[in-house]
N, C-alpha and C positions, 0 to 999 in steps of 0.2 A: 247402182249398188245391187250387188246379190241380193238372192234371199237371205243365202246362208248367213252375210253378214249382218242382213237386219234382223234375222235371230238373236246374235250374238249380241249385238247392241239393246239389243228389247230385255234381254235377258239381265246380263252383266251391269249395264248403266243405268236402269233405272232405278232410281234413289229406292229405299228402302222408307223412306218415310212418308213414300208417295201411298202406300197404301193403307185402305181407310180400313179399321179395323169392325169386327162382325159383333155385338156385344154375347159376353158366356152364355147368358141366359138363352139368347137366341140359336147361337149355338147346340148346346144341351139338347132344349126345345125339337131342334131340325136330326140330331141324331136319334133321339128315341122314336121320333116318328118315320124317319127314313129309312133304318135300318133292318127293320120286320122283312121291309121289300128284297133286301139284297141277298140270294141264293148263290147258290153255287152247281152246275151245270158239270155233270161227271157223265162220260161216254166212253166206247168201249174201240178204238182204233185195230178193228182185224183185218189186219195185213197180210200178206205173202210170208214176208217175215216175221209173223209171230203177233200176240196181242200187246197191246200199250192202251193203259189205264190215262186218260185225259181229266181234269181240271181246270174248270174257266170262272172268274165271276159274272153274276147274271144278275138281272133288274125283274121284280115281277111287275109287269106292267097292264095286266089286266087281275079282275079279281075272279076269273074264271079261272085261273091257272098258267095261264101265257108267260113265257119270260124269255127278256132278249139279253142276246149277248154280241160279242164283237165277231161278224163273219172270219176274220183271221183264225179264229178258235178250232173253227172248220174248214180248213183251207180246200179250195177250190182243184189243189193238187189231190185231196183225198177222196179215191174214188167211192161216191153215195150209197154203194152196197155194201163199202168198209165201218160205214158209221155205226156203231150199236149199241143196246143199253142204254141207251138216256137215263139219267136220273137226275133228278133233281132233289141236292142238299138243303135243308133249312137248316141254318144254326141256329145254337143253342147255348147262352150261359150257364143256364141252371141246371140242365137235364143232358142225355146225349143229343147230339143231329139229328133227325129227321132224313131216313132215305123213301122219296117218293118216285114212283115209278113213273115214264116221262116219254113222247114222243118226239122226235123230230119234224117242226112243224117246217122248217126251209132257210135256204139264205136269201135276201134279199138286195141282190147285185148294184139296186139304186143307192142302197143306204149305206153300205158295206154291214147291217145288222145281221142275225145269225137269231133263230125262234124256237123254242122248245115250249110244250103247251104238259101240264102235270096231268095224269090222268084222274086221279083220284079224285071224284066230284066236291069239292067243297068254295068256301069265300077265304080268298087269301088277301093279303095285303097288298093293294097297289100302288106304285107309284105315279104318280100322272106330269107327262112334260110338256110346259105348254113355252108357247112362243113369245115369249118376253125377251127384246135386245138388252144387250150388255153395254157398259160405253165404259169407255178409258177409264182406270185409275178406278173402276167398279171394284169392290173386295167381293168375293167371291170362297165357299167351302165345297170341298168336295168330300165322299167318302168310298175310301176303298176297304178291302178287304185281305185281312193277312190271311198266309198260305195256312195249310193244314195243321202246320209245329205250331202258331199260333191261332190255334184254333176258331177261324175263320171271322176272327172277331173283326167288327168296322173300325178303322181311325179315319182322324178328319185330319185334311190338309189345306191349308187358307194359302188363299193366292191372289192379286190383283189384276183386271184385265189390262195389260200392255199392248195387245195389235189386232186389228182384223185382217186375218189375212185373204188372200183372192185366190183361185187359182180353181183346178177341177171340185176338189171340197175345200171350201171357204171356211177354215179351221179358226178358230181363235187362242190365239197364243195369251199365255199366261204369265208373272213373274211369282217368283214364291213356290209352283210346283201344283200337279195336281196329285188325288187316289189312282191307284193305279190302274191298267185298263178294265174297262166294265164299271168303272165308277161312275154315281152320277153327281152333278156340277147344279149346286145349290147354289142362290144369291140372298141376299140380307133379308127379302122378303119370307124366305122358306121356299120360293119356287122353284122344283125342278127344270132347270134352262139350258142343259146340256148332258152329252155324253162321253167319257175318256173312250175314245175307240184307238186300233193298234195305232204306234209310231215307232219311226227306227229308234233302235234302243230300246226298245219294249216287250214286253212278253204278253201274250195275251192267257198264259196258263199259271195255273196255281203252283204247280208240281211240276216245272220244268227250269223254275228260277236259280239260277246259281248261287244265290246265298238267299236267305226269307226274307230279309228283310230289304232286297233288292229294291223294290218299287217304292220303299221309302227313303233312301239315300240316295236314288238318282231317279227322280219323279218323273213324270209326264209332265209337258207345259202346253201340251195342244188340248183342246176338246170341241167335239161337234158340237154347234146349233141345235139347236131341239129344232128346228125350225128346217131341217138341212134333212133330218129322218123321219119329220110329220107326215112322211108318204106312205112309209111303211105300214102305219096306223089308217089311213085314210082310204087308201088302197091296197089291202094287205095281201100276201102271197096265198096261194092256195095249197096248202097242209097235204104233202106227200107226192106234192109235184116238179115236174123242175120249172126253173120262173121262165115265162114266156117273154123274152127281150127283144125289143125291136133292133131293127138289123137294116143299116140302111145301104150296104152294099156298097162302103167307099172304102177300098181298103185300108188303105193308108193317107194319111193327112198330116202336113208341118207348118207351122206356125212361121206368118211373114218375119223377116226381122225388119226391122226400123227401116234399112237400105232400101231392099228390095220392097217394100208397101211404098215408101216414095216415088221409087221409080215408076209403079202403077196408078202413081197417084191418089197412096190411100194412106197420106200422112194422118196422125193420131184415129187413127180405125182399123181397130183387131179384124184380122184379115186370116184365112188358114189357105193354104193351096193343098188342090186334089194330087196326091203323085199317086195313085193309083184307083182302079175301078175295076170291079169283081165282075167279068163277063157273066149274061141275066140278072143280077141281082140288083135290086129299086134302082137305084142309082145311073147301072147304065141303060134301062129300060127307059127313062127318060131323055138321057143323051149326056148325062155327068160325062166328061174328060175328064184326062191325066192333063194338069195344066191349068184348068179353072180358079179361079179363084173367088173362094165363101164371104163375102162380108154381111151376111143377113138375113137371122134365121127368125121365120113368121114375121117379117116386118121387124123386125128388132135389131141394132147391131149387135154381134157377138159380145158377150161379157167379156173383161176384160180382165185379162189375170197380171199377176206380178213381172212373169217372165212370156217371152214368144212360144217356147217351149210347153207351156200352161193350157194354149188355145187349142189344141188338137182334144186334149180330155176335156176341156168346157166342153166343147162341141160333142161330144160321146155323150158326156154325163144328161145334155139337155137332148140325146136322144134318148139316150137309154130311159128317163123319166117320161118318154111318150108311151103307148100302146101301142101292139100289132095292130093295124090296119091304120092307124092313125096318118094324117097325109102333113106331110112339114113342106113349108116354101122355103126356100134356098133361094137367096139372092146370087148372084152370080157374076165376076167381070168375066170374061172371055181371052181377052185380050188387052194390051193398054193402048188406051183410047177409047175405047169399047164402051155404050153407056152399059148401066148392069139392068141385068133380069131376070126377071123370078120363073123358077122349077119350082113342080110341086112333084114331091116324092112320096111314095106311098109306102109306108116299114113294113118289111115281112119280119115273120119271126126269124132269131139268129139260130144260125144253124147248132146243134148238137156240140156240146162239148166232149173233151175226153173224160171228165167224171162220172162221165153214165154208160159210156161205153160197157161191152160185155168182156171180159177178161179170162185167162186161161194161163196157168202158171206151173210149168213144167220144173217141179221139183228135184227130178235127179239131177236136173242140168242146171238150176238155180236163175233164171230165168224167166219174167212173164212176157204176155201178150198180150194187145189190144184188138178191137176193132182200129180202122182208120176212122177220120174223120175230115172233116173241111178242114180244120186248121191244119194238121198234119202234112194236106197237100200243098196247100195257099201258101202256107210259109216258106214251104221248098220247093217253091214252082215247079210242079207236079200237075199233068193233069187232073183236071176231076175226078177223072173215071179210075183211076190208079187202082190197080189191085193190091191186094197183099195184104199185113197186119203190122201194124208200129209196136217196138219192143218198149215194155212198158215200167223193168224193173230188173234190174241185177243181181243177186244176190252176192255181199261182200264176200271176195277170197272165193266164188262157187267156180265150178268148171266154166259155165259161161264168161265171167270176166276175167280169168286164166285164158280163155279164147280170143281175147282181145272185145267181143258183142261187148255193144255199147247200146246206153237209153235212145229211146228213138229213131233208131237203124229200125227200117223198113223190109221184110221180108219179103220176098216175092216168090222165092220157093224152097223147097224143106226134101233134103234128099232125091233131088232132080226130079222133085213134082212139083208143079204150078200152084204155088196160093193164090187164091182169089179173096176167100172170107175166113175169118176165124173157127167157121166151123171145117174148111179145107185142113187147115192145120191141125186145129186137135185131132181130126181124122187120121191124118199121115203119121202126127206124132204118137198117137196112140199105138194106130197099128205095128208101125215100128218097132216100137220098146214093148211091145208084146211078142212079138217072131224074134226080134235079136236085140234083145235087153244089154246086151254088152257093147255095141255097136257105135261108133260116133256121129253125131247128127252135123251133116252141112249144112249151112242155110247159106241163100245167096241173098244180099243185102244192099238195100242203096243208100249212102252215108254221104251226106254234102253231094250228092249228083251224081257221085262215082258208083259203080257197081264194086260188090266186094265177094268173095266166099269167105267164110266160117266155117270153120272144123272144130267142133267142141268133141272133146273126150268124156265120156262118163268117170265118176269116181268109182275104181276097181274095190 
């Protein structure tokens, strides 16, 4: 049976009487002390295209100032130099909000959590989550937070736990519904036991929901383990850096199905096979193949998720929770018949992403620009060495997409000069539209493999 269907059934069929109720008092009790903690997280999105005002719910979870939110908030597409303005909202019943002035403390890629630390020296209100299991048929409150027209006030939503589920994050599904994302998942105790972080369907912002009271007419039913983001706290990011992730240099990895592990002889044992390997990187430094097959990482078998498709993100997720220099054993078949044997691989850091890349955005032409990066070539089997700059952004309706340029066509050069780096281009582009400001700029482009020229026109 699918996932999707044992949603449906978790959701729809279980009785309604199944669940045990929380008593008011205790209730009451877990709202007035919960609520202190839950902020609101307001940033300042400076784009290409102009500013956009952000909204997220947030949890304070230290009483120095610290508070986390859902990484979605901050999506990993928005490039780190665009973020700005942090602030952090306290609401308010009786008085106005509270605007505190706020840093960007990082994302945290193991957790999918998201950090902003308040500057203002004082003792705030903390939440604290600790690791206590949930079991079936547990009742369970959550409290989220209405948008701005409701002035950010907390409601509480009760729900019963229906499923644990498996897979890269081991989510726990709900019946009844939870607060919406950035809520925290209280149990009958009082204790903080979880987190609503994004799900499809969901919005992880205040000020971007299509009606206000979205998130409580069609709730959330997943939320993390407290026990799933105790890394975050344990070993936290370092404030104004980007996270240093291990990188184990296997490019791509799929999940056996049922058939194909038999035929290997690896009936019930989650099994992934290598289809690719990132020339120098950990992986084939050891002698990793395209072809191998994973059943055993540190002496363990791989955890096992719902579906085959699930094991390729286990296996990430329990890298990505290692450390740079850290050495992981890889158990390993070769071949079938083959007995298995262990590789020890050593993570280097993962290469650079495009969020930090350096950018340069040609205005008249409506138009930006990147550095390149690894993934830019990896993906489109590209040398390493590739020259040039990946186009990073369009402007709707600008000359540029009037010219047909598209996101991530590759330039290689700019008026019959050779780009090499982003500083090549703004150089040529500059000079250019300084000597013949009227002039239409070619670019020659590699798009899916093919070579292209572009001929943008300026607006007259």
């Amino acid at each position: 049976m699918s996932r999707l269907a044992c949603l449906f059934i978790c959701l729809f069929l279980l009785p309604l009487t199944a669940r045990a109720q929380i008593d008011p008092k205790v209730v009451q009790e877990v709202y007035d002390r919960v609520t202190p903690s839950l902020v609101v997280v307001q940033y300042t999105w400076d784009s290409e295209l102009g500013k956009r005002e952000v909204f997220t719910p947030a949890i304070v979870v230290s009483a120095d100032g610290l508070v986390m939110f859902s990484m979605y908030a901050v999506s990993l597409e928005i490039p780190d130099e665009q973020l700005k303005d942090f602030k952090v909202v306290i609401p308010s019943v009786e008085k106005d909000h509270q605007e505190l002035e706020a840093e960007f403390t990082g994302r945290d890629e193991r957790t999918l959590l998201a950090f902003a630390r308040i500057k203002e020296k004082g003792t705030y209100p903390a939440l604290k989550f600790v690791d206590t299991p949930v079991q079936l048929g547990e009742s369970l409150m959550s409290i989220g937070l209405l948008p701005k027209q409701g002035g950010y006030k907390g409601y509480v939503m009760r729900s019963t736990v229906a499923a644990h589920l498996r897979g890269a994050y081991p989510y726990i599904l709900v019946s009844g519904g939870l607060g919406m994302v950035g809520a925290p998942v209280i149990n009958a105790k009082g204790e903080a036991v979880g987190f609503v972080n994004w799900q499809q369907g969901q919005s992880p912002y205040l000020n971007f929901l299509q009606q206000p009271l979205q998130a409580v007419q069609l709730p959330p039913t997943l939320f993390q383990p407290s026990r799933d983001f105790a890394q975050s706290f344990e070993d936290p990011i370092e404030s104004g850096k980007p996270q240093a992730l291990p990188w184990s240099g296997m490019g791509q990895i799929t999940g056996l199905t049922k058939d194909v592990a038999d035929f290997f002889g690896l009936k019930d044992t989650p099994a992934v096979e290598i289809t690719d390997v990132i020339p120098g990187g950990p992986a084939d430094k050891v002698g990793l193949k395209k072809g191998m097959k994973i059943v055993k990482l540190d002496g363990k078998p791989i955890e096992r998720g719902d579906e085959p498709d699930d094991l390729p993100q286990i296996l990430q997720r329990y890298l990505h929770r290692k450390k740079v220099g850290d050495t992981v054993a890889v158990t390993i078949i070769e071949a079938r018949g083959k007995e298995p044997r262990e590789v020890k691989v050593v993570l280097e850091g993962q290469p650079a992403r495009p969020n930090i890349a350096k950018r340069f955005w040609a205005e008249d032409l409506g138009f930006g620009v990147r550095e390149l990066t690894f993934y830019d070539t990896y993906f489109r089997r590209l040398p390493v060495d590739q020259k040039g700059v990946s186009i990073s952004l369009i402007k709707p309706e600008g000359a540029a997409e009037t010219a047909k340029l598209a996101a991530n066509d590759i330039v290689t050069e700019l008026n019959e000069t050779p780009v090499a780096t982003l500083e090549d281009f703004k150089k040529v582009y500059e000079s250019t539209r300084a000597s013949k400001p009227g002039d239409a700029m070619k670019l020659v482009v590699l798009r899916q493999g093919a070579t292209q020229v572009i001929r943008i026109e300026p607006p007259q």
